[in-house]
N, C-alpha and C positions, 0 to 999 in steps of 0.2 A: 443450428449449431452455435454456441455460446463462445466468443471471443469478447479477448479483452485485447485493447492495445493502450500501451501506455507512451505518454508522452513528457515533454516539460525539464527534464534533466538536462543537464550543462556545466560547464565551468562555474564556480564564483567563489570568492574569495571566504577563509575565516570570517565569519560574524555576519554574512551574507542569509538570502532568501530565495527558497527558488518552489514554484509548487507544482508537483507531480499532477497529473490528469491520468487517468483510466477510462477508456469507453467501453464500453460495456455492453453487447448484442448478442440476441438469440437467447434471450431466456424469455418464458413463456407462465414463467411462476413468480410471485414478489418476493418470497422471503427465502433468505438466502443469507448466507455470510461472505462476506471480505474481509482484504486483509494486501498490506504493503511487506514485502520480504525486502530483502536486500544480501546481497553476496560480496562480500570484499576478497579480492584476490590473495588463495592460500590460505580463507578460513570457510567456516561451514556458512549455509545460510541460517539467517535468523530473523524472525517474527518482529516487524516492528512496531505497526498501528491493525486493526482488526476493530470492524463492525459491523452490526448488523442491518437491514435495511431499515429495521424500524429505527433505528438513530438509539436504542436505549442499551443497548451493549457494548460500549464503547471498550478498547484495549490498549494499552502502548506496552513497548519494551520500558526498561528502568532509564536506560544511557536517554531515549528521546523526550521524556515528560518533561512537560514545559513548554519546550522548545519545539516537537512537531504538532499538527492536527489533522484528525482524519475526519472528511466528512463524504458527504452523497449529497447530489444535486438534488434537491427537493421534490424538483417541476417532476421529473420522466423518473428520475433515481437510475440512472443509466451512464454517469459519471461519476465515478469515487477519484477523491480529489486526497491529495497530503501534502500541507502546508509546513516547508520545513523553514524554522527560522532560526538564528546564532549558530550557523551550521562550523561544524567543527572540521578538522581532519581526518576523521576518523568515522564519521559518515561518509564517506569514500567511499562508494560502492554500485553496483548493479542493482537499481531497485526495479521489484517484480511487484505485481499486480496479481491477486489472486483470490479465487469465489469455490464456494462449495457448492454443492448439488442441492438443489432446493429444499427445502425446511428445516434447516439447522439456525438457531435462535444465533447460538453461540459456539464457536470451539475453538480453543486453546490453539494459538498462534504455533507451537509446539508437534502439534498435532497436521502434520504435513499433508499425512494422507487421506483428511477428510478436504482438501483442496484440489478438487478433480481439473480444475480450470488457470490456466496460466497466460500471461504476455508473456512476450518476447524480452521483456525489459528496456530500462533506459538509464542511461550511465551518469553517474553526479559524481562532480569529481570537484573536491573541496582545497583549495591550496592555501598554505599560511602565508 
């Protein structure tokens, strides 16, 4: 059975750094897609970083380029990592961890329901 559990969220100030972890088990196939969500309370969720395991489909939302990065641990590829830095107010939120069903190159951060696979979440909470 395929679980993700996400870790690494916390408190930190305007213009701060903090980087998510994702574990990653029970897949039994490589290629796959990921992808980092986030929910801020009293709006929808939205798509922020998304990729593939082969490292060559990379994705962001518009608000994070620059300033986030999404990657996969090399060795196992069984940790997807998001490096968020000049973090704002406004990234305040719930971030979620999330993989589709094996052999999808790529899909649209948008595209919720080809993400069969979820964490529980971890909360980043940005103060000015």
């Amino acid at each position: 059975q395929v679980q993700l559990v996400e870790s690494g969220g916390g408190s930190v100030q305007a213009g701060g750094s903090l980087r998510l972890s994702c574990a990653i088990s029970g897949y039994t196939y490589s290629n796959y897609y990921m992808a980092w969500f986030r929910q801020a309370p009293g709006k929808e969720r939205e798509g922020v970083a998304g990729m593939n395991t082969g490292g060559d489909m990379i994705a962001y939302v518009d608000s994070v380029k620059g300033r986030f990065t999404i990657s996969l641990d090399s060795a196992n590829k069984n940790t997807l990592y998001l490096q968020m830095n000049s973090l704002k107010t406004e990234d305040t939120a719930m971030y979620y961890c999330a993989a589709t069903s094996p052999g999808w190159t790529f899909v649209p951060m948008t595209d919720t329901p080809r993400f069969n696979y979820w964490g529980q979440g971890t909360q980043v909470t940005v103060s000015s």
